[in-house]
C-alpha positions in Angstrom: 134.5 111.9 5.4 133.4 110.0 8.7 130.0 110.4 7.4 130.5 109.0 4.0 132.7 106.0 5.5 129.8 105.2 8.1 127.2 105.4 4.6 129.1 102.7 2.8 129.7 100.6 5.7 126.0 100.7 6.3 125.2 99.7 2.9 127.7 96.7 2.7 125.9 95.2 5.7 122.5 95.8 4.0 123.6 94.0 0.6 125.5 91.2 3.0 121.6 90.6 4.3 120.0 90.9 1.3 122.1 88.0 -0.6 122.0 85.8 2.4 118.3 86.1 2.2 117.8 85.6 -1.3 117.4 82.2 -2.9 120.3 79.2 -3.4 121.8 79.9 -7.1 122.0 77.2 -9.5 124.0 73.8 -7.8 123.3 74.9 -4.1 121.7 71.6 -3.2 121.5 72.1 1.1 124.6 69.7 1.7 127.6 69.9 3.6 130.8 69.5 1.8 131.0 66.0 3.2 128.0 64.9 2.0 128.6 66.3 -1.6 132.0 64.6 -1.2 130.7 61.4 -0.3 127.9 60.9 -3.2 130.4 62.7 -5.9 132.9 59.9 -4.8 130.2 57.0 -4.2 129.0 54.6 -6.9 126.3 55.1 -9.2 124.6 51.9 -8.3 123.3 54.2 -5.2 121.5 56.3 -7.1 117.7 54.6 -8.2 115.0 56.5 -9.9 112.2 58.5 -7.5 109.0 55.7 -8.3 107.2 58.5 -7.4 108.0 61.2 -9.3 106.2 62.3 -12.0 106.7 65.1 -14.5 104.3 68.1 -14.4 103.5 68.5 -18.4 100.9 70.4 -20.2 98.5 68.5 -22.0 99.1 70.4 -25.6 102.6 69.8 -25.0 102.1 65.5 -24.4 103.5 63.0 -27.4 100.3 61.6 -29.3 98.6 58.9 -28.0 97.9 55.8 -30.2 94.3 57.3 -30.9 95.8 59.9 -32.9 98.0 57.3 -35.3 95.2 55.4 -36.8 97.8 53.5 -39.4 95.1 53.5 -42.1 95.9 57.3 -42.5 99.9 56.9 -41.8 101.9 57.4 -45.1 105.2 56.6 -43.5 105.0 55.0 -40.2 108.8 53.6 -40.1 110.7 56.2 -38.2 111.5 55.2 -34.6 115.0 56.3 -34.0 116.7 58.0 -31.4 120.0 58.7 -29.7 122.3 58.2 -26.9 124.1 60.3 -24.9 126.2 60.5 -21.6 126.6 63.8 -19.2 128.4 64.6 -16.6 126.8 66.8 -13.5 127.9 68.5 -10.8 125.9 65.4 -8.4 126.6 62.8 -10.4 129.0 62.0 -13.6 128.4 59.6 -16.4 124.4 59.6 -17.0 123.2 57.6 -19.9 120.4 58.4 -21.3 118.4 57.2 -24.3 115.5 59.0 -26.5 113.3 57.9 -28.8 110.9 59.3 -31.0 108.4 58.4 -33.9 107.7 60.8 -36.4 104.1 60.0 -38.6 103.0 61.6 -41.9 99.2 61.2 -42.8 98.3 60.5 -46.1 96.3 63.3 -46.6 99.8 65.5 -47.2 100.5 64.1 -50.4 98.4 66.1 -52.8 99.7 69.2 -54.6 103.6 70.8 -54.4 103.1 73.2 -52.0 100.5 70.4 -49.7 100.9 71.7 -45.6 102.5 68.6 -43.7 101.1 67.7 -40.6 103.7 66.2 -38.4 103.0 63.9 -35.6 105.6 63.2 -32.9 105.1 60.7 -30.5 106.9 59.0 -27.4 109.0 55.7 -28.2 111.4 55.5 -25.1 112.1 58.2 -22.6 109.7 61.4 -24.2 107.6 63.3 -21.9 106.9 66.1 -23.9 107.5 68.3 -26.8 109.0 71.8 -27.8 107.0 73.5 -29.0 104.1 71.0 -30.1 103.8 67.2 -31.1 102.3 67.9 -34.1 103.8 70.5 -36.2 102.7 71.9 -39.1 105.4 72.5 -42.0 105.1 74.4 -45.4 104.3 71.8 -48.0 107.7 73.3 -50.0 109.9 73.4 -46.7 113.0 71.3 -46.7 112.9 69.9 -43.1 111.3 71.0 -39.5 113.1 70.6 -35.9 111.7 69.8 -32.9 113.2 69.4 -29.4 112.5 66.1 -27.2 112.4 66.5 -23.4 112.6 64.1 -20.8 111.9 64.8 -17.4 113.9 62.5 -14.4 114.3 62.0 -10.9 117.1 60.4 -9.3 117.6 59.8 -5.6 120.5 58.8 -3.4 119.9 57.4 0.1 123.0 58.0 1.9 121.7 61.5 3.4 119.0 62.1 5.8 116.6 63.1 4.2 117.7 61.0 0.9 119.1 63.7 -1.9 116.5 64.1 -4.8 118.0 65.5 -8.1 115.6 66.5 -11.1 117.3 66.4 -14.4 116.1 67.7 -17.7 117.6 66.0 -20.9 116.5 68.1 -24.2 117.0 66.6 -27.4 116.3 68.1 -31.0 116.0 66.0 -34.1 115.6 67.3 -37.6 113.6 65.8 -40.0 114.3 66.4 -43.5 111.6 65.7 -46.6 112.6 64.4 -50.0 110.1 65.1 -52.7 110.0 63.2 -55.8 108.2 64.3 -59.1 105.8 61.3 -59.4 102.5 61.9 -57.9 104.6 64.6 -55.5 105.4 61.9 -52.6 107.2 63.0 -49.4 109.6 60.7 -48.2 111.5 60.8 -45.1 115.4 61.5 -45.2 117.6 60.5 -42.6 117.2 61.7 -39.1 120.0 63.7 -38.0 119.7 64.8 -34.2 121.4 67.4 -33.1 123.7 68.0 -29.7 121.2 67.2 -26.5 121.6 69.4 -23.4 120.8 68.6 -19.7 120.5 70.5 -16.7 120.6 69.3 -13.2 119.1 70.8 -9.5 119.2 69.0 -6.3 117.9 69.0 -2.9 117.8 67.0 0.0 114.4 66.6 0.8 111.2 63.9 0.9 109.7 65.2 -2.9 112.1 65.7 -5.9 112.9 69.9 -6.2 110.2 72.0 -8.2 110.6 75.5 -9.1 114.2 75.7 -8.7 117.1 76.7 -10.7 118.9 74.5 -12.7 122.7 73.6 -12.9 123.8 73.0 -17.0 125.4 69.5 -17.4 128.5 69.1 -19.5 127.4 66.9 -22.6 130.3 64.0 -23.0 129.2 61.7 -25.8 126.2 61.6 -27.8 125.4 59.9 -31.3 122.2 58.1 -33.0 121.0 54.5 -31.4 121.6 51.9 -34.4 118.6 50.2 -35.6 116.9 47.6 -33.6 118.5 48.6 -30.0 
């Protein structure tokens, strides 16, 4: 009985080492209490963007460039929109955030009912890359396609030593719906309609923004679609 008390005894202390020595979880930035206390309870006008961060993204996953939106082959080039939306983090409360995308259609889809679309997504404000592709090809009779925005950003706060870096991730989907008519089987473009954005948050007090590292989900407090011309 001794024995099997010593055993579990033994074993606590081994698990006790073996979570002290494994990685921070998710919102385990490296500061005290007083330091999270005094940024959560600071204003936002101390936080500024990192000018030197910037976000590792795989080249197949990049918005289109200008070179790939020749307007001569655009059928429908007249679909900026975007949306807002505001989140509160465990670091920092009330980020606003806008994305903007562009959505182009070449001519070349037009021909035939069942005609492959070729979709081109590009960057319009706050796009760094796309999920899964920025050009995404949809079945000529499919009703709409969905595609997920991401914008990568780093925010820093001076008032620790080293400053605190956070990285936040802000994913936004849009659907895109197509309206066919029977004359000359034309695709228009119905109205956007994007869908409920997410972001995540992980921070670190350190010289470079955090890499690598797990990341805390944000609560999503407003979001909606950016009225034309803003």
């Amino acid at each position: 009985m001794h024995f099997t008390k010593f055993l579990l005894v033994v074993q606590a202390a081994a698990t006790a080492i073996a979570l002290a020595l494994e990685p921070r979880g998710p919102g385990d930035i490296q500061l005290t209490r007083e330091e999270h206390e005094a940024i959560f309870n600071g204003s936002p006008s101390d936080w500024t963007e990192d000018p030197n961060f910037k976000p590792d993204v795989p080249e197949q996953q990049r918005p289109a460039t200008a070179n790939d939106l020749s307007k001569r082959y655009i059928k429908a080039n007249d679909i900026n929109f975007g949306t807002r939306s505001v989140h509160d983090c465990r670091e920092r409360t009330g980020i606003q955030r806008d994305v903007k995308v562009r959505a182009d259609i070449p001519f070349e889809t037009d021909d035939g009912p069942n005609q492959v679309l070729r979709v081109t997504w590009s960057n319009a404000l706050n796009v760094d890359r796309f999920d899964p592709l920025p050009i995404v090809t949809v079945p000529g009779n499919a009703a709409s396609t969905t595609i997920t925005a991401i914008h990568d950003f780093c925010l820093m706060n001076p008032t620790t030593s080293p400053p605190t870096r956070c990285l936040y991730q802000l994913r936004q989907p849009f659907t895109l719906g197509f309206d066919r008519t029977r004359m000359h089987n034309n695709i228009y473009l119905t109205p956007p309609n994007p869908q409920r954005p997410t972001m995540h948050e992980v921070c670190i007090r350190a010289d470079e923004c955090p890499a690598g590292r797990v990341f805390l989900e944000c609560s999503t407090r407003t979001y909606g679609a950016i009225p034309r011309g803003e």
